[in-house]
C-alpha positions, 0 to 999 in steps of 0.5 A, a space after each residue: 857158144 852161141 852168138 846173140 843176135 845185134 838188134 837193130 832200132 828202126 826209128 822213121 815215118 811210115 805211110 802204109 794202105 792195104 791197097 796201093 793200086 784200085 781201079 776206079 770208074 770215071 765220074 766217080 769217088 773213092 777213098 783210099 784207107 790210109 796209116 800214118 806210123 810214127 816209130 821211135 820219134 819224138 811226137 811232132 807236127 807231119 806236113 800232108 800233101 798231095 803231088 800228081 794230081 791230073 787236071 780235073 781231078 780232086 784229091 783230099 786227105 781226110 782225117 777224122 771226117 774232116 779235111 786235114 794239112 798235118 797230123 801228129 802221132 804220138 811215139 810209136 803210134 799211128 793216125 788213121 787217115 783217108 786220101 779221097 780221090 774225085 775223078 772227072 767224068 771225062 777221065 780217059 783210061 789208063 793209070 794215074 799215079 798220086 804221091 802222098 807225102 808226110 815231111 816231119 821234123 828230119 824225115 819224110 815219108 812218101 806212098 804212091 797211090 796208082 789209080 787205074 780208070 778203066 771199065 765197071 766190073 759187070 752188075 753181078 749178084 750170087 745167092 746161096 742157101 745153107 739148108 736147101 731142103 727141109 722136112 717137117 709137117 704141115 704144120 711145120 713154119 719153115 725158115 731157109 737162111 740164105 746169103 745174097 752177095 753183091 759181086 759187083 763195083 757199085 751199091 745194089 738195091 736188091 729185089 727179092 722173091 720167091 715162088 711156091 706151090 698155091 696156098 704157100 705163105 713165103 715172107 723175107 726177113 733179116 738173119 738176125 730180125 723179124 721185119 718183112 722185107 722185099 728188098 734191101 740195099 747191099 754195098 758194093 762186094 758186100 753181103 746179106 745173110 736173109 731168111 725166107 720163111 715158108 708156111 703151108 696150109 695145113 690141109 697139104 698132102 704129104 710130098 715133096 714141093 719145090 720153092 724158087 728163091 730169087 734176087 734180082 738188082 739192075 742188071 742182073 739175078 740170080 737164084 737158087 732152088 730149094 725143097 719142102 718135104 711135107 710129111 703130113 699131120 692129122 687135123 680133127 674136127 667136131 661137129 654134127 651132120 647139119 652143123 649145128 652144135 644144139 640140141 634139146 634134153 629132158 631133165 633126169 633122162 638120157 637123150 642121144 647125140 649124133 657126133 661127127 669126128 673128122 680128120 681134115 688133115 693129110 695123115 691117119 689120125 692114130 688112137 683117137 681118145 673122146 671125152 667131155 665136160 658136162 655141166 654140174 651132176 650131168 652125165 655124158 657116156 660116148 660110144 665108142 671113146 676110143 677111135 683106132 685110126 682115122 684116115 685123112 678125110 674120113 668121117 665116123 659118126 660117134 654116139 653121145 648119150 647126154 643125161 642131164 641132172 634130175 634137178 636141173 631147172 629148165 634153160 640153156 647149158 654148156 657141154 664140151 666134147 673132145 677128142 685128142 691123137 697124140 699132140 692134135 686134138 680138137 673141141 667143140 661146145 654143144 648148146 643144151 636146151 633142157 625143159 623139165 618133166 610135167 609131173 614135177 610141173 603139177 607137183 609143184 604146184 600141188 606143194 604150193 596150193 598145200 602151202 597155201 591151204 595150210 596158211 590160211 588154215 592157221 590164220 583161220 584158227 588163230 584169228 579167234 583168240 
């Protein structure tokens, strides 16, 4: 037959830190996270004090922000509180021990406190990227996270910067935000995530391009290297060999285009598709529509053959030609000047001198009666 077990009731004030010992530097503050814990007594008043404080120094409890000689925690409740410790600029090395004590109605609880004043930990920064390398086109915006930890004892502003190949466009931006930076304050033993975005140009050659990735406080820097691998995209352009996207067209008869497609970017444009949008009963046929391959940097002269409407009226038009490979693709808008044929010049005039002729004769003949 089992035994139970006797359950002891514990009832007491505690005083607890996670840290009881830290080394701190002369001249400096620090504060000590404390928890005062009320088990199984009835709520009262708790006297606060501070024994073994060396000449120069300074040391406050804190609870709430503010100052505080007691405090009152509920039955089996705790209170937050800090002890702050000011240590003089000629604080000579070694260890210092403080006691904070909590004295309540029948109980008192103690917690010794040894502050240790030796040398700083050296300026140290570390920098670690998640994705060192990346692929993607020209096209492709980049983003690389990265972590920056403060390794050190003391806050660091910390400078950050980057080298890329020329014409690169590298920004640094918060993990989770979209503001630039070049810098940013970092806590002591604490922290970052950052991003680095990295924008090619878009006439890159296909490779492989390294990015240097830096952070650098007083004292101190660290880096890391991380790669680009561009695989290169096509880029078309229309245009003509002078340049000039105009030309003259006769109403109701074909006249020829001389187009230029080009292919500016760093990989072969594949089955290069051309089309247009001529004005109202236009027509445009295009020789050849269909385009193989391009190769990066070649041209190809393309033959548009642009009719206009027998009925358009001499002016200024608007014709838009295209060409696409895939999810690259390129327009250009061509000026059309068109003037219309003599003969519907002098036949129109012939119609209006009938016009004339045949209202004079009716005035002529009915003016007599």
């Amino acid at each position: 037959m089992a035994r139970a077990a006797e359950t002891r009731t514990i009832a007491g004030l505690w005083l607890t830190t996670d840290f009881p010992a830290m080394a701190v530097r002369a001249a400096e503050t620090t504060t000590v996270k404390i928890k005062l814990q009320n088990a199984g007594l009835p709520p009262q008043r708790v006297a606060l004090a501070v024994s073994g404080i060396p000449k120069g120094w300074k040391a406050t409890v804190l609870g709430g922000g503010v100052p505080v000689a007691a405090a009152m925690p509920a039955t089996n409740e705790s209170v937050a509180l800090q002890l702050r410790v000011e240590v003089p600029a000629g604080a000579q090395k070694g260890s210092q021990r403080l006691v904070l004590s909590a004295k309540g109605n029948e109980v008192t609880a103690e917690l010794p406190l040894d502050i240790i004043i030796g040398q700083s930990l050296p300026a140290r920064l570390s920098l670690k990227s998640k994705l060192p390398s990346q692929r993607g086109s020209a096209r492709t915006s980049f983003e690389y996270p990265i972590t920056v930890q403060n390794e050190s004892d003391k806050d660091a502003l910390v400078k950050l910067a980057a080298q890329a190949p020329q014409g690169f466009q590298t920004t640094f931006t918060e993990g989770f935000g979209s503001q630039e930076i070049s810098s940013i304050p970092i806590e002591a033993g604490q922290s970052k995530e950052l991003k680095v975005k990295v924008q090619p140009p878009d006439s890159t050659a296909a490779g492989d391009y390294p990015l240097m990735v830096s952070a650098s406080a007083e004292g101190t820097q660290a880096s890391t290297q991380m790669a680009i691998q561009i695989t290169g995209a096509p880029k078309l352009r229309i245009t003509t060999e002078d340049g000039r996207l105009s030309g003259e067209a006769e109403a109701g008869k074909p006249t020829p285009l001389t187009v230029i497609i080009e292919n500016t970017g760093a990989a072969p444009a594949a089955g290069v598709t051309l089309s247009s949008s001529p004005p109202g009963n236009w027509k445009i046929d295009i020789e050849p529509r269909l385009i193989p391959v391009l190769a990066p940097g070649q041209k190809l002269p393309v033959q548009a053959i642009v009719t206009p409407s027998a009925k358009a009226i001499a002016g200024d038009y608007m014709a838009t030609l295209r060409a696409a490979s895939g999810s690259e693709s390129a327009s250009a808008d061509f000026r059309l000047s068109v003037t219309t044929s003599t003969l519907w010049g002098m036949a129109g005039i012939l119609v209006i001198a009938i016009a004339l002729l045949l209202s004079v004769g009716a005035v002529a003949r009915f003016g007599r009666r």
